[in-house]
C-alpha angles and dihedrals in degrees: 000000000000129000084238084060099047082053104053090043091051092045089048084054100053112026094039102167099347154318096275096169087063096032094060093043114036122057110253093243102042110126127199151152142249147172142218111235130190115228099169128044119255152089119317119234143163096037093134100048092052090050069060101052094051092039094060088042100058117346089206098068115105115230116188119195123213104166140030145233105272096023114131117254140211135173120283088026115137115221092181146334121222131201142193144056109025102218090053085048084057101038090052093048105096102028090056089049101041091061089033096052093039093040084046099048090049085045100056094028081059090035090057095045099044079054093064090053090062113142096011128103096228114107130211119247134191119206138201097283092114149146098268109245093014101071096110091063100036086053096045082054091061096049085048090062096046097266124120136234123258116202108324097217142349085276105061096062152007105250107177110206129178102272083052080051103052100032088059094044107256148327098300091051097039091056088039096050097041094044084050092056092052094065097035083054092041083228119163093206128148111233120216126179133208107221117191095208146334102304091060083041102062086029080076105031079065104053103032128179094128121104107205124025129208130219109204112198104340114153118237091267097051091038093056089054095047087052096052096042084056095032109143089358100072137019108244130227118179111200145172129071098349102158127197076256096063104023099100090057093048093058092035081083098068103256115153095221149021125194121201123195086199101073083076118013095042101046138151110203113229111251102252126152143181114239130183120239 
């Protein structure tokens, strides 16, 4: 799905067979002007994507960029300003807002926690706890605010989890299998496991064949040991319920990622309107 397509679906669901709020109170030919302003501080996102909402809605309208994704808000701040035909300003609103404030939100709520990595190696992560049908946006949020991008769906890489795990019957079967479809799929795909605690760890530490491993709700004390027992064999995630309040310490281990459900999936939108002028 492209971001064009999340745009005309989301156009089908909210403008159905027409604006006729707009269309009942505003003559048909009545043109105007107005303006995005900032009313919260944070990091703007999702510019781009809302040039593309009024563009679908009226290719006449005149939008007029002033700032850009990943730029640093503060209130009274203008993004852009739009012009043209009243009734497509109006049909395009909310449209425009609903992806801005949402791509914007993920974008300052990752912003504020990458900056609490500074001067440390470990990198953010998302992951794939996201709004269905909007991941590309949510993701490219996340990009937007310095974080990076885990795996983007089920298809771009193995990640073994616990219910793989225990489905397969244990750690051994789960990476062999998973090593053995690869070259019967002829499939050129990177394999990372999620270990519970020290015994799958060096489980895997002693077989092998897996190029990242994840460490699911370890605390700091028991995280710093795992690191140091893989160090230069394995890459390192750290997961599960790491908040902007414990993140530096986290890091602070050594692990080369951590990856964080909430950018997406816990998320407050930044206050932003359209105003006429």
């Amino acid at each position: 799905m492209t971001i064009d397509d999340i745009i005309v679906n989301a156009l089908k669901e909210d403008l159905g067979d027409g604006d006729h709020t707009s269309l009942s109170c505003i003559p048909s030919d009545k043109k105007g002007r107005a303006k995005l302003l900032v009313k919260e501080e944070g990091i703007l996102a999702g510019i781009d994507v809302a040039r593309k909402v009024f563009d679908k809605v009226d290719a006449t309208i005149v939008f007029n960029q002033l700032m850009n994704d990943g730029d640093k808000i503060t209130p009274g701040d203008i993004a852009f300003t739009v012009e043209g035909n009243v009734i497509s300003l109006l049909s395009s609103e909310r449209l425009a807002l609903n992806f801005m404030q949402r791509m914007s939100g993920i974008a300052t709520s990752t912003n504020k926690m990458v900056n609490l990595l500074d001067g440390l190696k470990t990198k953010l992560l998302d992951t794939r706890k996201t709004t269905p049908n909007l991941r590309l946006l949510e993701k490219l949020a996340v990009k937007l605010g310095g974080g990076e991008n885990h795996r983007f769906g089920l298809y771009d890489m193995i990640m073994i989890k616990d219910n793989h795990v225990d489905f397969a019957g244990g750690i051994v079967n789960a990476i062999t299998n998973a090593n053995n479809y690869l070259k019967e799929k002829k499939k050129d795909l990177k394999i990372e496991i999620e270990v519970r605690g020290f015994d799958e760890l060096n489980q895997v530490l002693n077989y092998g064949n897996v190029h990242r491993i994840m460490l699911d709700n370890f605390n700091t004390d028991d995280l710093r040991k795992a690191v140091e027992l893989i160090a230069g064999r394995y890459e390192t995630e750290a997961s599960g319920g790491i908040t902007i309040d414990t993140l530096r310490a986290y890091a602070e281990t050594g692990v080369d990622y951590i990856s964080v459900g909430a950018l997406t999936h816990h998320i407050k939108s930044l206050d932003l309107s359209l105003k006429a002028f």
